[in-house]
DRENDO-1510 file (C-alpha; in Angstrom, 1 decimal, always signed):
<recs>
REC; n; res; u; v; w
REC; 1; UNK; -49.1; +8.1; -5.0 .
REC; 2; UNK; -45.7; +6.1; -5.3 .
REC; 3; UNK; -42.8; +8.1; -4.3 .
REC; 4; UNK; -40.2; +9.6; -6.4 .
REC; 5; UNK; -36.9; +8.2; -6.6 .
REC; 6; UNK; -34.0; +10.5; -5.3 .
REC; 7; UNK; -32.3; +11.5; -8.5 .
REC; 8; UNK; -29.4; +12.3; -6.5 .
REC; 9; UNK; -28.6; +8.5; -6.0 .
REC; 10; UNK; -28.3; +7.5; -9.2 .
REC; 11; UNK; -25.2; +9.3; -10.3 .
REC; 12; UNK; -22.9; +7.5; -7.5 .
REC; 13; UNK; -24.6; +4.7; -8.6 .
REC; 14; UNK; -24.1; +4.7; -11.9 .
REC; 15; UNK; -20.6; +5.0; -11.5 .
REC; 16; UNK; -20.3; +2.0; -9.1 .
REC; 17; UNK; -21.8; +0.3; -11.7 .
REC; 18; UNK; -19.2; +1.2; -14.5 .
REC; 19; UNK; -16.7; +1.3; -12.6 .
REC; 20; UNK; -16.4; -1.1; -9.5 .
REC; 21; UNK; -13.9; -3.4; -10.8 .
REC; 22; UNK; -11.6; -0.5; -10.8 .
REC; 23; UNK; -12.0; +0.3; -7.6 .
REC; 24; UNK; -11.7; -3.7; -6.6 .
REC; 25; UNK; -8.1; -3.3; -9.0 .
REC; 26; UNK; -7.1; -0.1; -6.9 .
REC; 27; UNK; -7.7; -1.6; -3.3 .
REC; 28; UNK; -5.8; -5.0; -4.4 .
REC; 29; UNK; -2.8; -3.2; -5.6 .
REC; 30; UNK; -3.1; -1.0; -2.9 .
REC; 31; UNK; -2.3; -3.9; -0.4 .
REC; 32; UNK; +1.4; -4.5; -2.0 .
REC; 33; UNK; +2.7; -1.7; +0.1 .
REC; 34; UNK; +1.5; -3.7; +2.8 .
REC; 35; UNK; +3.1; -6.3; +2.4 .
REC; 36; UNK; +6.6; -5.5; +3.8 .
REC; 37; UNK; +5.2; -3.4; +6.6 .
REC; 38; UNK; +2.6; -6.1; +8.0 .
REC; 39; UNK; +5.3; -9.2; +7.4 .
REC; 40; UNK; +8.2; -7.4; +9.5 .
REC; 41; UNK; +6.8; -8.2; +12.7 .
REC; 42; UNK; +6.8; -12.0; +12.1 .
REC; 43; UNK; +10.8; -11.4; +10.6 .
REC; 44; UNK; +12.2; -9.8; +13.7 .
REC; 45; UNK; +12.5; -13.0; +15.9 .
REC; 46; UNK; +14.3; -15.1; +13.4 .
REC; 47; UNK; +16.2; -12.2; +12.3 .
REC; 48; UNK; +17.4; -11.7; +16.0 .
REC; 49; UNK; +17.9; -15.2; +16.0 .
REC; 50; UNK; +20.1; -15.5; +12.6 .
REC; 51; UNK; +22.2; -12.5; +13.2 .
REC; 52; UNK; +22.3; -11.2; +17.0 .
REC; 53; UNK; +20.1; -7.5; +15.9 .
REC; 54; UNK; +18.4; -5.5; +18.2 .
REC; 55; UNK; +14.6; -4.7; +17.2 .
REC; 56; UNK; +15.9; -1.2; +17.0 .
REC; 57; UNK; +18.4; -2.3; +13.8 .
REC; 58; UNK; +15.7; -4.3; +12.0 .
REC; 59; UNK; +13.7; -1.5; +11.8 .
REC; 60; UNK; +16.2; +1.0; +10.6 .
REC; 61; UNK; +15.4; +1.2; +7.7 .
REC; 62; UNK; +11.9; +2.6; +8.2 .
REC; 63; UNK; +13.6; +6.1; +8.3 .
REC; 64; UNK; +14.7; +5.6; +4.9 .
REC; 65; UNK; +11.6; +4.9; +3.2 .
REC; 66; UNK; +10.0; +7.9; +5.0 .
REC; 67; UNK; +12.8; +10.0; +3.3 .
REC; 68; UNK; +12.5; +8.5; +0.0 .
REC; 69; UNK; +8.7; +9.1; +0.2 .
REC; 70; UNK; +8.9; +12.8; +0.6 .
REC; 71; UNK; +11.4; +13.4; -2.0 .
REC; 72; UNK; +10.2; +10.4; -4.5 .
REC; 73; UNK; +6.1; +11.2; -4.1 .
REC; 74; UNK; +6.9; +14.6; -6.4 .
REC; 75; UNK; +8.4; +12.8; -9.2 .
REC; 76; UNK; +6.2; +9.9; -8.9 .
REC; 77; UNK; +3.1; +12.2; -9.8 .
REC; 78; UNK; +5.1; +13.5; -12.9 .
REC; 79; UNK; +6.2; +10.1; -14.0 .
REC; 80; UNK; +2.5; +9.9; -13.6 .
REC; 81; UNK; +1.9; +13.0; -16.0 .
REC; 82; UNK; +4.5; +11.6; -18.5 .
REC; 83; UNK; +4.0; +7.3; -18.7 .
REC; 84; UNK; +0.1; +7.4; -17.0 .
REC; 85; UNK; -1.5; +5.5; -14.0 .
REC; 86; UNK; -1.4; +2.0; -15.7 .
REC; 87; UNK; +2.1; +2.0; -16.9 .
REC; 88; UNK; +3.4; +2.7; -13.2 .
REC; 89; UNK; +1.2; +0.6; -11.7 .
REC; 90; UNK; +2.0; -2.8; -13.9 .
REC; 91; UNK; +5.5; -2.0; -13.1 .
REC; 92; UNK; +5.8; -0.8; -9.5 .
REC; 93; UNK; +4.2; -4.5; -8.5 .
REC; 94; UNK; +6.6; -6.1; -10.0 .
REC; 95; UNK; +9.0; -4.1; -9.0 .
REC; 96; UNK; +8.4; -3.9; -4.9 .
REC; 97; UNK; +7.9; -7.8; -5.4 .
REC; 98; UNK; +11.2; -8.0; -6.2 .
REC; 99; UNK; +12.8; -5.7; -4.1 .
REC; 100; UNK; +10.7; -7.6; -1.0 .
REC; 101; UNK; +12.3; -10.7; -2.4 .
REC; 102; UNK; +15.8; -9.3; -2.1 .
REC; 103; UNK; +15.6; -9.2; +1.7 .
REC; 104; UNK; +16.6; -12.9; +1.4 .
REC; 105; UNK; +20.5; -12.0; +0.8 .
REC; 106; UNK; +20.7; -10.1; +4.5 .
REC; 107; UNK; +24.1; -11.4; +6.0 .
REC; 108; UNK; +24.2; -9.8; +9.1 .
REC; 109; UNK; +25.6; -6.7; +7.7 .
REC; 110; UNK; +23.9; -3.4; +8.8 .
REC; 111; UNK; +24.9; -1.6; +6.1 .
REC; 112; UNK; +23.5; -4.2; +3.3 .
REC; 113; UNK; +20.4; -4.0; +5.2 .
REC; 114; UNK; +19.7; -0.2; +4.7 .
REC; 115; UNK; +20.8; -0.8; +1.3 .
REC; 116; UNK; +17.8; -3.3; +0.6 .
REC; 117; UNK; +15.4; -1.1; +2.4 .
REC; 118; UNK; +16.4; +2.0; +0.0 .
REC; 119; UNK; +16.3; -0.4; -3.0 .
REC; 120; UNK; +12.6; -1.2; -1.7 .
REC; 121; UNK; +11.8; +2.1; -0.6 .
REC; 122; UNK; +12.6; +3.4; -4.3 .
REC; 123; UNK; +10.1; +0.8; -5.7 .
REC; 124; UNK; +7.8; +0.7; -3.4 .
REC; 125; UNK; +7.1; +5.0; -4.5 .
REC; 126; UNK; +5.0; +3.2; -7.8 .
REC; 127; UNK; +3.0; +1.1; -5.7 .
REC; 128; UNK; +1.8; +3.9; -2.8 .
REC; 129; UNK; -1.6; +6.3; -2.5 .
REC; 130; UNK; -1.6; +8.5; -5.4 .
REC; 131; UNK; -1.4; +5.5; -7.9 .
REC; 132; UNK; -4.8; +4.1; -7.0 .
REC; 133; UNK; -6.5; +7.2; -5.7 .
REC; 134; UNK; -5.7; +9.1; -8.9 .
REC; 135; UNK; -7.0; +5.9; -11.1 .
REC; 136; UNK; -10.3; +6.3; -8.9 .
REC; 137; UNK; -11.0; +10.2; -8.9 .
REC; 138; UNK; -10.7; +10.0; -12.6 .
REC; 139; UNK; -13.9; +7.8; -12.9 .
REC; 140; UNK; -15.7; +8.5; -9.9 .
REC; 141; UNK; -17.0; +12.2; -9.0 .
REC; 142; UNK; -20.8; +11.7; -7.4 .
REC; 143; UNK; -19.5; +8.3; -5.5 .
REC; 144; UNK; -15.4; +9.5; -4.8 .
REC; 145; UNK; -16.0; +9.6; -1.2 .
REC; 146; UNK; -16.5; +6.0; -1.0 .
REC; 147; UNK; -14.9; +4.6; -4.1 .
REC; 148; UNK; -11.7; +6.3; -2.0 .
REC; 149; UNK; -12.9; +5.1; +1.1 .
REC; 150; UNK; -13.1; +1.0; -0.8 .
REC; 151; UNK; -9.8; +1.9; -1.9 .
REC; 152; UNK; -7.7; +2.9; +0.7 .
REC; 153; UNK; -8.9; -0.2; +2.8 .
REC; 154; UNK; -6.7; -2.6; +0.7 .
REC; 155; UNK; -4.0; -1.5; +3.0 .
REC; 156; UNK; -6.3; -3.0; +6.4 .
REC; 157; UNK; -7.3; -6.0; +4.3 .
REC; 158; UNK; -3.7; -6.5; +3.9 .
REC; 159; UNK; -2.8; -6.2; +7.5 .
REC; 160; UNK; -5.5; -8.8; +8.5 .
REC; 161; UNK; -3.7; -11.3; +5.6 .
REC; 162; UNK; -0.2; -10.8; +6.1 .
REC; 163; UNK; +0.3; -11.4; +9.7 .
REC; 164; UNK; -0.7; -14.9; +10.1 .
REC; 165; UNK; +0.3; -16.2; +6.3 .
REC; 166; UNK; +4.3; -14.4; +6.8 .
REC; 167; UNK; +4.4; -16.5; +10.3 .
REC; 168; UNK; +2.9; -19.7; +8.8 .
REC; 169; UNK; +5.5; -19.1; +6.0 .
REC; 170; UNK; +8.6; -18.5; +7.8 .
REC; 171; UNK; +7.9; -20.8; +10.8 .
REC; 172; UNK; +7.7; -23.8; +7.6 .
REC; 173; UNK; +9.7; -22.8; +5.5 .
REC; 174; UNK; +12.4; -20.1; +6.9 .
REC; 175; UNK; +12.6; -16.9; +7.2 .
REC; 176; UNK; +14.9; -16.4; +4.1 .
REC; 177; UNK; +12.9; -18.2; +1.3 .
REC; 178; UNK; +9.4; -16.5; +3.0 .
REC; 179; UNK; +10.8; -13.1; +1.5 .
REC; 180; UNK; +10.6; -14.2; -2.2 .
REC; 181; UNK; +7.8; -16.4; -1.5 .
REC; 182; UNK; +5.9; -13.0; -0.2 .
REC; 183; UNK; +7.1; -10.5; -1.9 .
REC; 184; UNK; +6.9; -12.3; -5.5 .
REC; 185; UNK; +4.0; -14.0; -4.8 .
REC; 186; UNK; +2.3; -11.1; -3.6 .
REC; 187; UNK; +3.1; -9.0; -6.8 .
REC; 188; UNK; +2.2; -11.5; -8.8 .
REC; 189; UNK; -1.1; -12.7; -7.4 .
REC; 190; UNK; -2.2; -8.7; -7.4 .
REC; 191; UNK; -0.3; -7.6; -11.1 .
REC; 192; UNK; -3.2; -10.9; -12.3 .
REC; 193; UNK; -5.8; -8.7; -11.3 .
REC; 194; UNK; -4.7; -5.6; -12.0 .
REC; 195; UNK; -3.2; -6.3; -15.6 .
REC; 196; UNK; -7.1; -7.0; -16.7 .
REC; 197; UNK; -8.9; -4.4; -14.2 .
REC; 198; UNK; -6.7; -1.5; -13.8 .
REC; 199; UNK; -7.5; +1.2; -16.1 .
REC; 200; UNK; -7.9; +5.1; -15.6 .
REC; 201; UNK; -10.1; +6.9; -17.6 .
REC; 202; UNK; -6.5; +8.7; -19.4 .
REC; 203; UNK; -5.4; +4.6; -19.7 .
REC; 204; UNK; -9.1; +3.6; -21.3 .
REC; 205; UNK; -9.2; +7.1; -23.4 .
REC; 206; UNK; -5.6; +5.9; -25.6 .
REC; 207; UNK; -6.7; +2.4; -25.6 .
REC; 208; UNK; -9.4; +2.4; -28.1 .
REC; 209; UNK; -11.7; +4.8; -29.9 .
REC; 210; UNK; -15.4; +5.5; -28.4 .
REC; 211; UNK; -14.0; +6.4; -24.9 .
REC; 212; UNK; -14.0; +10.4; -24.2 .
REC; 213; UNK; -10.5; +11.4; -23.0 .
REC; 214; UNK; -12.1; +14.3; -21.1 .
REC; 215; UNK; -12.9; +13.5; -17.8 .
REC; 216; UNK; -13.3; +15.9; -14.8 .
REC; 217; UNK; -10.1; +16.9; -13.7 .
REC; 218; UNK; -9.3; +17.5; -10.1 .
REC; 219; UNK; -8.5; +21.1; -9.3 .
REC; 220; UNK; -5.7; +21.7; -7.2 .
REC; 221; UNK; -3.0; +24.6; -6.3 .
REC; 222; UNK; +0.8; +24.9; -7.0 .
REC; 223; UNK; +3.5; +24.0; -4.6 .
REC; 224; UNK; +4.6; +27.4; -3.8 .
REC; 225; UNK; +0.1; +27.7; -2.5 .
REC; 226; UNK; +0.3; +24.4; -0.4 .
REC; 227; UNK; +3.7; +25.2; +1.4 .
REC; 228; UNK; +2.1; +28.5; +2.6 .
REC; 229; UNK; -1.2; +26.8; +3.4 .
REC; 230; UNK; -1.4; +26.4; +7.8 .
REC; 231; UNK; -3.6; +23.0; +6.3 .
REC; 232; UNK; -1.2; +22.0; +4.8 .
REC; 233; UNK; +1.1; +21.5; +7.6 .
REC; 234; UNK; -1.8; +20.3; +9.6 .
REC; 235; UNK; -2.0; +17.6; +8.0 .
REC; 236; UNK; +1.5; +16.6; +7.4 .
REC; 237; UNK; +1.7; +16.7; +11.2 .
REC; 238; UNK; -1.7; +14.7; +11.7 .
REC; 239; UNK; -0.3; +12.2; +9.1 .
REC; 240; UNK; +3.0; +11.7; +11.2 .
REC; 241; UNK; +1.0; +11.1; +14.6 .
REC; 242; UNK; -1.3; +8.1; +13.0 .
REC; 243; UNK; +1.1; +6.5; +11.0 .
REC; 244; UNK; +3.5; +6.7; +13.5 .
REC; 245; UNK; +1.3; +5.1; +16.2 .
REC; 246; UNK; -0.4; +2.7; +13.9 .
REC; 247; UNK; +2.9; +1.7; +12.6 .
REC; 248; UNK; +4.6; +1.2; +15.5 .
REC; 249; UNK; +1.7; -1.1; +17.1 .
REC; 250; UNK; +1.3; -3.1; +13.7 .
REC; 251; UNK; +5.3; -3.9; +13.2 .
REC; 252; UNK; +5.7; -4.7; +17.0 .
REC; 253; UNK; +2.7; -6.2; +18.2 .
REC; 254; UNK; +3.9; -9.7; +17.8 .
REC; 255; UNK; +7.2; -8.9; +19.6 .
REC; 256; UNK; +4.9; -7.2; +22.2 .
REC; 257; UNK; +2.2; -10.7; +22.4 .
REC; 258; UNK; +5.2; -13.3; +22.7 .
REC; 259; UNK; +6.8; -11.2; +25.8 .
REC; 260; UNK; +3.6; -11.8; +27.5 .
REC; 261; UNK; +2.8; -15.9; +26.7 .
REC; 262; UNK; +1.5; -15.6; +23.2 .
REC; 263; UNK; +2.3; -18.2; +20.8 .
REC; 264; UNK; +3.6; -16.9; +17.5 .
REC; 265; UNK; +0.2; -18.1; +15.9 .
REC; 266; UNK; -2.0; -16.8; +18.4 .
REC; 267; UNK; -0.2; -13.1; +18.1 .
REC; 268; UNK; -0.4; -13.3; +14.7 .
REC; 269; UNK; -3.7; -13.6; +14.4 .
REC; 270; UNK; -4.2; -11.2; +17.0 .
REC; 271; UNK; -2.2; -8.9; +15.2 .
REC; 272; UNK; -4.5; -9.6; +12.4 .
REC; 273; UNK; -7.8; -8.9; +13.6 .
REC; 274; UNK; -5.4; -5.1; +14.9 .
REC; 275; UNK; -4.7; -4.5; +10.9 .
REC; 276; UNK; -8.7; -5.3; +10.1 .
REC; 277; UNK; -9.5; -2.4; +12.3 .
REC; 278; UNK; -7.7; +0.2; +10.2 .
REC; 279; UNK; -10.1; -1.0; +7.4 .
REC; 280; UNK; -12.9; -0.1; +9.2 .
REC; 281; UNK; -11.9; +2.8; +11.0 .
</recs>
């Protein structure tokens, strides 16, 4: 006697099957925040170079993004409520794009520096998690696990690409056209997907009849809940520890391969293969 299937594989199937080119959408416009992040490492020699910085300036502005994240994620998530997933999504591309591209103008000045990494780090708050993971836990409940898991590895694809194509870039062409040739180029190779295959179920409910608007809603608590949770802290101090350890390697690993005989292309690739693993940790 043949054996029964295992009804309990068919719902995360079924989803996968209705919905995988959202999650494909979600983990390509995921990778534009990694754009910036991944390319900087290949920018700090020229930018020494051009204006006489330390490694420790170039990187400044890394504080300010982290501050503008914890005060911009909030209102994010009600611009979210207010305009929905699609609306900030098409825009925040575009958006960090251009902000990316605005690096090019750096003059040596410290200050207009940390004014081009706020201007980024304010537009880069439509491209970050809760954009794509929100679009993907509004179509996937059986499967969310992995349809997160797909997801949230668009920012390791992104730091296997963006190593070695920024130092190809700026070793032939410059490092001040590379920043609109990445950033713009970026944004607009991801906003071609995304524009077609980017929809939550909130986006697909208002955009034509047939599609139920009611969709399981992720519970959650209030504010005043989380900030007396102890996991809540937990994590905000286990989320410090690994970004802070992955960043640090990813932005200075090329600096780190040159010092030791590396060629720029060799530690870029290197480097590469260092951003794949956080895919598949």
């Amino acid at each position: 006697m043949a054996a029964r299937p295992d009804m309990s594989d068919r719902a995360p199937a079924a989803e996968w099957r209705a919905h995988w080119s959202l999650v494909l959408a979600s983990m390509l416009g995921f990778m534009m925040i990694g754009v910036l992040n991944f390319s900087l490492g290949p920018f700090m020699a020229p930018l020494e170079k051009s204006f006489g910085w330390t490694l420790s300036d170039i990187t400044l502005g890394m504080p300010i993004y982290a501050g503008v994240s914890i005060i911009g994620q909030p209102l994010v998530g009600r611009l979210i409520d207010l305009w929905g997933l699609r609306r900030i999504a098409l825009i925040g591309l575009p958006l960090t794009g251009g902000a990316i591209a605005l690096f090019a103008t750096a003059n040596g000045s410290v200050i207009l520096w940390l004014a081009l990494w706020l201007l980024y780090s304010l537009a880069a708050q439509l491209v970050l998690t809760p954009v794509w993971s929100s679009a993907v836990a509004s179509e996937f409940e059986a499967g969310r696990g992995l349809a997160f898991a797909a997801t949230l590895s668009g920012s390791g694809l992104c730091g296997f690409i963006i190593p070695p194509v920024s130092t190809a870039v700026i070793d032939h062409f410059g490092w001040r056209p590379a920043f609109p040739i990445l950033g713009l180029g970026a944004a607009a190779l991801l906003l071609s997907v995304t524009v077609f295959l980017f929809h939550s179920r909130r986006d697909r409910a208002k955009s034509g009849p047939g599609v139920p608007a009611a969709a399981t809603v992720p519970t959650g608590v209030s504010a005043v809940t989380a900030l007396r949770s102890r996991t809540f802290y937990k994590l905000i101090l286990a989320i410090i520890a690994g970004y802070t350890l992955a960043m640090a390697i990813s932005m200075h690993n090329l600096q780190l391969l040159g010092s030791v005989g590396q060629t720029r292309s060799h530690a870029a690739w290197i480097t590469a293969f260092f951003g794949l693993s956080r895919t598949t940790k």
